[in-house]
Phi, psi and omega in degrees: 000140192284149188282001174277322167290285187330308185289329190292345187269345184286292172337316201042066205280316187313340208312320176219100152284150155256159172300347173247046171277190208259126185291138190273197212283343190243016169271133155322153170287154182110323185269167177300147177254325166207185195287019171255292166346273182323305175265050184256345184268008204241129191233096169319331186252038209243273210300174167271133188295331225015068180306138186235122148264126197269304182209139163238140174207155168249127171209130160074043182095358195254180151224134190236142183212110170287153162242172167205137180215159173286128186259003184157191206210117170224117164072019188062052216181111168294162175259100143222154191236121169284191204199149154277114183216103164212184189213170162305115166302114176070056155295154206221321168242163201300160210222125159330148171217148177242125151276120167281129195221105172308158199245172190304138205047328168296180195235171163290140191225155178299300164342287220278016182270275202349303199290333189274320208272342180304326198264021181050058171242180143283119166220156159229133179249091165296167172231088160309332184256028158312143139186136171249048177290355249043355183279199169301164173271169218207134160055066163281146208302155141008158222314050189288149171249154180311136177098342189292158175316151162215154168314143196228089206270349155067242201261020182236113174230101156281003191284183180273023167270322195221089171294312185278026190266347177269017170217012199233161172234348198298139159296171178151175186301123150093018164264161181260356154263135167280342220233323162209201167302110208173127172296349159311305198269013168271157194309303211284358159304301200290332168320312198279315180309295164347295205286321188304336185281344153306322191262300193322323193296315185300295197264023176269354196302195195244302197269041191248134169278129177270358145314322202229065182263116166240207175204170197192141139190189199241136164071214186307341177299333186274340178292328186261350166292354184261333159277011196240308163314331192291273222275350179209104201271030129287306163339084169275346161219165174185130197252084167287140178231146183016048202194158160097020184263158175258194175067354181302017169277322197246150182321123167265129188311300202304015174238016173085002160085350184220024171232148221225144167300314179232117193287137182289168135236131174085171209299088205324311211283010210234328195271314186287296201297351174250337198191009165284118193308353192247025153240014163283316196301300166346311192280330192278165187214077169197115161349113178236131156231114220270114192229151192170184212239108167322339161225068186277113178303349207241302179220125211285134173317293130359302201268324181299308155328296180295326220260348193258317176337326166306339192287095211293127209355064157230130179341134188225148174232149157230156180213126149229139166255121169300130188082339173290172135246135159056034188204158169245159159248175195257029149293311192278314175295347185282307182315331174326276182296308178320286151015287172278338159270335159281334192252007167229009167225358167080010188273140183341139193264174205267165173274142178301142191311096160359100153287151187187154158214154176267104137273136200283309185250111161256185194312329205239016198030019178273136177300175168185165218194108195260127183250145155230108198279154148310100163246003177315302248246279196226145187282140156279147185245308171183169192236085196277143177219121170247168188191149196218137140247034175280087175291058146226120136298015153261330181252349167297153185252112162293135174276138156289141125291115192289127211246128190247104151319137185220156179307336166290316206170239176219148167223145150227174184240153203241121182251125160286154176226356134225163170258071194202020184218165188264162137293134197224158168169141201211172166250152114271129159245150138280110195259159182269130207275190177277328194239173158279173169232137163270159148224041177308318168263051145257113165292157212050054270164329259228347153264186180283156168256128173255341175266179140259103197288151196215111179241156182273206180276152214246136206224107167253166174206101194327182185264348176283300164316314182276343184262018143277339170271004176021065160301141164339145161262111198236319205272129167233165187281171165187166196295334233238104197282008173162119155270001168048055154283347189226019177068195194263066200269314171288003210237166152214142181256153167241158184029072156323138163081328153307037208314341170264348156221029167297156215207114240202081180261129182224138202252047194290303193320324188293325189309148175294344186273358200220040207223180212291153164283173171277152177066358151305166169231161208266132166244146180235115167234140186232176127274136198200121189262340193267160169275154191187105194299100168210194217245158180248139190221137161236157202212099196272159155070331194003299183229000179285032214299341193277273177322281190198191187302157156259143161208168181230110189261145176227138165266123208253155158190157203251134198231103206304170135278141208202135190273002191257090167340133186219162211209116173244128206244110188251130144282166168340279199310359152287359187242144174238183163192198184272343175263007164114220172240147186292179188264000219200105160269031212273322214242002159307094174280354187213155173233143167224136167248107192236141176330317211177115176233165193053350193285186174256151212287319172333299186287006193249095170316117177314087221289153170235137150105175157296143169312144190297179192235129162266159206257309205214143183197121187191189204247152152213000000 
C-alpha cells in the first residue's frame, strides 16, 4: 500500500477533507473521483415511471395505493419498486409530499403513509428491500396480499439477500459491473437511484407540490435519506434517523485503531470520495434533522456530529434518547412530522438547538456544562444534562448531571475521577408542545405527546485535553449502583407497560465509578407482592470485541411473593451461559432486570400481579 493511503488511514487525516482533494492514487481510468462524478450520468426524471397500481383502497381518511414503478435497465434487465401511496381523501390543493425509506429488514409500510396522510401530506413508503432476483421472495410491502408484484432488481440485487454489497465496489453476480471495480457496484448506489426514482414518482402525482418534497427513514432507511439529501435538491427537508454517520471506513482508536464499522472491500480512498457520508453532507442544501439513540450500534453518535458538521448553512436539529440503541422514545419520535411542518408547510418552527458549552476546569476546578435553551419558541418542561468518559459510543454509560437552574439558563458540574480518560457531554431539553401530537398510527405509539426533545451540540475533550486543564478529581467510585432516588434516570426499559416481558437495563456497571469490585457480590432489593420467576441478566463485551468475546450471562430465580422488602444476593457463579460463568465483573458492560429472557415465546411463563417496584441494586 502506497504510503500516502497508509498514512491517511492510520492518521486519520482525512477528518477535514475537501472535495477537491487530489484523485486517488489508485483509481482506474474512468472511475468516479467523488459524489459529483458518480452521479452526473443519472437524470431521476429521463425514463418513463411506467406506474402500476397494484390495489387501491380507503381508510381513516385516506386513499391508499399499493404501486410499482420503473426505476432503469441493469445489465439489460428492468428494475422496479413497489411502494405505499396515499394522500387525504378529497384534498382539494396541491399537497406536501413525504417519501419514506424503511430500514434493514422492514418494508414499505402502510404506518408510516398512514401518520403522514393523517397529517395532510402526500406519502410514499418504498420497499427497497424488495427482490425478484430469483431467490425467495424477501419483504413484501406492508399488507401486499399473496401473488401482488414486489420489487423486482432484475439483474441486480441490492436488497440484504446480497449483504456484502453495502461495503465492496468489487465485481461480482448482482453488481452492476462483472468485470471490474466501481462505486456502481455498491448496494447503496443503486438504492439511492431507487429511491430518487421515488421523488419523480411524488411530484409527477396530480395531488402533489412538486416545490415541497421531503424524505425520511430510519436505520438503513436513515443511511439513504442522507444520500438521497446529498444527491437531489428536490429535497426540501429531511429527517435520517439512527443512520447516516460518515467515516465508517475508518479505523477508530477506541477499536484499536485498526478496525472499521464497515470492512471496505476495494479501494477506501475511492469509496470515501463516492459513497462515504461525509462526503454527501457537504452537498445538501435542506434542513436536516437528526433523531437517534445515544448508543445506537448503526449510527455512532460522535460521528453523526462530526458528519452533520458538513452540512453547509442549513438548519441542522439533534434528538437523542438516552441510554438507548436503536430505539425513539416518542419526545423524539414527535420531531419527525414537527419538522416537517415547519419546512413544507409553513407550520410554527421547533425551538432552535440549545446552546452550551464545556468548560473543562471552572472557577471551583470542576469541569461543567452550561446550557441556555430557546425558551422564546416553546416553554421548557425541564432540562437533563449527560456526560461520559467511555470513548466507545455504543457502550459508554451516560452519567446524569444534577442540573442547577440559573437566571441565564441551566449549569451542572460534570465530576471526573481521572485525567487519563477523555470527556463527552451533550444536553437535552424538553420543551412543552402548544398541543398534544398523536402518532397513533405507529404502533407503540398510542398516547399523545406532549413534549419534545431537543438536544444540544456534542462537546468531547481528548484526555490529553483533559490533563492539560488539570480538572479537579471530584468523583469517587462507589458500591452502591443505584438507590432509585431518582427513578429509573439511569435506566431504559424494553417493553414498558408489559409486565411478561418488560425488561430494565442499565449500562452503569460498565463505568469505572460503578463497576463491580472483584470478589464482591450483586445485592438486589425489590418489592414483589406476587410469587414470580425472574431473570438477572449480565451482558460482557456488549460491543467490545476488541477487549474479548461478548457473552451473556442470566440467573433465573423464583421470587416468593411479598408486600415486605426482599434482597436478592447473587455471585459471579450465579449467572451462566453455554460457555460457563463469568470470571470477572471487570468486562460486564449491561446489567438487565427482566421479566424473563432468552426463553422461546411458547416457554414464556405469564407474569401475575405488578412489576416488581426495585428499591436498591448496589455491590457488597
Amino acid at each position: 500500500m502506497p504510503t500516502t493511503r497508509r498514512t491517511l488511514l492510520q492518521t486519520g487525516a482525512v477528518a477535514s477533507f475537501s472535495l477537491l482533494d487530489l484523485p486517488s492514487l489508485f483509481a482506474a481510468e474512468g472511475v468516479p473521483q467523488s459524489v459529483a462524478e458518480l452521479w452526473a450520468d443519472f437524470d431521476p426524471r429521463k425514463d418513463p415511471l411506467e406506474v402500476e397500481v397494484i390495489r387501491e383502497w380507503k381508510e381513516d381518511g385516506g386513499v391508499f395505493r399499493h404501486v410499482r414503478y420503473f426505476i432503469g435497465m441493469f445489465k439489460g434487465k428492468p428494475a422496479r419498486m413497489a411502494a405505499v401511496y396515499g394522500f387525504p381523501e378529497g384534498a382539494k390543493e396541491k399537497l406536501p409530499a413525504v417519501m419514506h425509506i424503511h430500514g434493514g429488514g422492514q418494508r414499505g409500510s402502510v404506518s408510516e403513509v398512514k401518520l403522514l396522510v393523517a397529517r395532510g401530506y402526500a406519502a410514499l413508503s418504498v420497499n427497497w428491500g424488495g427482490s425478484g432476483t430469483g431467490k425467495a421472495p424477501f419483504n413484501t410491502c406492508e399488507k401486499s396480499e399473496p401473488g401482488d408484484p414486489n420489487t423486482d432488481w432484475g439483474a441486480v440485487d441490492p436488497s440484504q439477500l446480497n449483504v456484502q454489497g453495502y461495503s465492496t465496489m468489487l465485481p461480482g453476480p448482482g453488481q452492476v459491473f462483472e468485470d471490474r471495480e466501481h462505486p456502481k457496484n455498491n448496494n447503496w448506489y443503486l438504492l439511492t437511484l431507487g429511491c430518487r426514482r421515488g421523488l419523480t414518482f411524488l411530484e409527477q402525482q396530480p395531488q402533489v407540490d412538486p416545490r415541497r418534497l421531503g424524505v425520511h427513514g430510519y436505520s438503513m432507511g436513515g443511511n439513504l435519506t442522507m444520500y438521497v439529501a446529498g444527491t437531489d435538491r428536490r429535497v426540501k427537508a429531511a429527517v435520517p434517523g439512527v443512520g447516516g454517520q460518515g467515516w465508517r471506513w475508518q479505523p477508530h482508536s477506541f477499536i484499536g485503531g485498526t478496525d472499521q464499522q464497515d470492512r471496505i472491500k476495494g479501494d477506501v480512498e475511492v469509496f470515501r470520495r463516492t459513497l462515504s457520508f461525509e462526503s454527501y453532507a457537504p452537498l445538501i442544501q435542506c434542513p436536516v434533522l437528526h433523531r437517534s439513540a445515544t448508543n445506537d450500534f448503526h449510527g455512532w453518535m460522535d460521528d453523526v456530529y462530526r458528519t452533520n458538521a458538513l452540512i453547509p448553512n442549513q438548519p441542522t436539529r439533534y434528538s437523542w434518547v438516552p441510554h438507548m440503541n436503536h430505539r425513539l422514545t416518542p419526545e423524539v419520535a414527535v420531531t419527525m412530522p414537527l419538522w416537517l411542518d415547519q419546512h413544507l408547510k409553513g407550520d410554527p418552527a421547533l425551538p432552535e438547538t440549545p446552546q452550551s458549552e464545556l468548560v473543562l476546569k471552572s472557577n471551583d476546578g470542576v469541569p461543567m456544562l452550561r446550557v441556555r435553551p430557546d425558551a422564546k419558541t416553546l416553554p421548557v418542561a425541564r432540562v437533563e444534562i449527560y456526560y461520559s468518559t467511555d470513548p466507545d459510543p455504543r457502550a459508554r454509560f451516560w452519567r446524569s448531571a444534577e442540573v442547577v437552574k440559573e437566571s441565564e439558563g441551566y449549569i451542572a458540574q460534570l465530576p471526573i475521577h481521572t485525567h487519563d480518560l477523555p470527556l463527552f457531554a451533550f444536553a437535552n431539553v424538553y420543551h412543552t408542545l402548544p398541543k398534544p401530537e398523536s402518532l397513533a398510527q405507529m404502533p407503540g405509539y398510542g398516547k399523545p405527546v406532549t413534549e419534545v426533545c431537543l438536544s444540544s451540540l456534542f462537546h468531547s475533550h481528548s484526555a490529553d485535553e483533559v490533563k492539560q486543564a488539570n480538572p479537579k478529581l471530584t468523583a469517587k467510585p462507589s458500591t452502591l449502583i443505584d438507590d432509585f432516588t431518582h427513578g429509573t434516570r439511569d435506566w431504559y426499559a424494553l417493553n414498558a407497560g408489559n409486565a411478561t416481558h418488560q425488561q430494565l437495563w442499565t449500562r452503569k456497571v460498565t463505568d469505572p465509578l460503578w463497576r463491580g469490585p472483584e470478589g464482591s457480590k450483586l445485592h438486589i432489593t425489590l418489592k414483589l407482592p406476587q410469587t414470580n420467576r425472574l431473570s438477572i441478566v449480565l451482558q460482557q463485551n456488549e460491543w467490545r470485541s476488541y477487549r474479548g468475546p461478548r457473552r451473556t450471562f442470566v440467573c433465573q430465580r423464583e421470587i416468593q411473593g411479598s408486600d415486605a422488602p426482599q434482597t436478592l444476593t447473587l455471585a459471579l457463579r450465579d449467572f451462566t451461559s453455554a460457555e460457563g460463568s463469568p470470571t470477572s465483573w471487570s468486562e460486564i458492560d449491561q446489567l438487565g432486570l427482566c421479566a424473563n429472557h432468552g426463553l422461546p415465546a411458547n416457554e414464556v411463563p405469564l407474569w401475575k400481579g405488578p412489576a416488581p417496584e426495585f428499591l436498591r441494586v448496589a455491590w457488597e
